[in-house]
C-alpha positions, 0 to 999 in steps of 0.5 A: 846507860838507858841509852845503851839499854834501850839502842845498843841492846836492841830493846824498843822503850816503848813497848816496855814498862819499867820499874827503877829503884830510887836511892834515898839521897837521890829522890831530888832526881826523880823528876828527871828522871821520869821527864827523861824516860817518858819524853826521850824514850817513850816509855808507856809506863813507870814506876820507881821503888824504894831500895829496900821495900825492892830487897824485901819484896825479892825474899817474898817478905813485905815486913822487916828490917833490911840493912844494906852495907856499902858505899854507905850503910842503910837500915830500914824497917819496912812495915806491910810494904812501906819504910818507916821513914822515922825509924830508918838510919843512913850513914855514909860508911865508905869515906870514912873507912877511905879516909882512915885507910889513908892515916894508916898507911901515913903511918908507913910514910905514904903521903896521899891528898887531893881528890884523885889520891882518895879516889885511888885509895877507895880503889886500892882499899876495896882491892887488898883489904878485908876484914879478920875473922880474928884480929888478935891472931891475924896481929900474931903472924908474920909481917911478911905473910901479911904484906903487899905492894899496890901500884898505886900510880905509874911512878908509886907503889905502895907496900901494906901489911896489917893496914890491910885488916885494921881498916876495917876495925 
């Protein structure tokens, strides 16, 4: 990625600082990192910023409580510009919506395992799922209106219907 950033884009590292942000259960790489950019592309200058204190800081706040929802969950309450590491809370949410993804849809006789189902499953889930303003009245309707097939691999397609919303219940 830098190395395209840096040659195929044109830009001379070495006449340009940088500013990265860090993710929480990555700051074993920092050091890496920094050896990579100051040695490989000769960066004058860098610094590597908290995630969240970087989100604050883009809505011209330097206190608050930033709550970052993806392939994991993150809450940080951030104090004159810094985490307060005590009080911040992660949790890895993505698996464990994959992983109750797959029991549902064994539920209809689809049988994932492995690494490269579950890879795939992530991919399908992030595809045809989403989240019901109203659970009740989207159990209510039809399962035709609520049904749809996947390709899940060349030689399987995967028919879904209210797994599509339970999921993320």
């Amino acid at each position: 990625l830098w190395e395209h950033t840096f040659t195929e884009m044109g830009i001379n590292s070495k006449e340009h600082s940088m500013i990265m942000t860090e993710l929480p259960d990555q700051a074993h790489m920092k050091d890496k990192m920094m050896e990579i950019l100051f040695e490989k592309f000769q960066v004058p200058a860098l610094y590597i910023a908290n995630q969240a204190v970087m989100s604050l800081y883009s809505l011209g706040s330097i206190s608050g409580v930033v709550v970052d929802c993806g392939n994991r969950m993150q809450i940080v309450p951030i104090s004159e510009g810094f985490p307060i590491e005590i009080a911040k809370y992660q949790y890895n949410s993505d698996f464990d919506l994959t992983e109750y993804f797959s029991r549902l849809i064994t539920e209809r006789g689809y049988y994932m395992s492995g690494s490269q189902d579950m890879e795939e499953l992530r991919k399908m889930k992030e595809k045809v799922c989403y989240t019901a303003e109203d659970f009740e009245k989207e159990m209510k309707k039809k399962e035709a209106d609520l049904t749809t097939t996947y390709q899940f691999s060349a030689e399987k397609q995967v028919t879904i219907g209210t797994e599509r919303f339970r999921c993320s219940e």
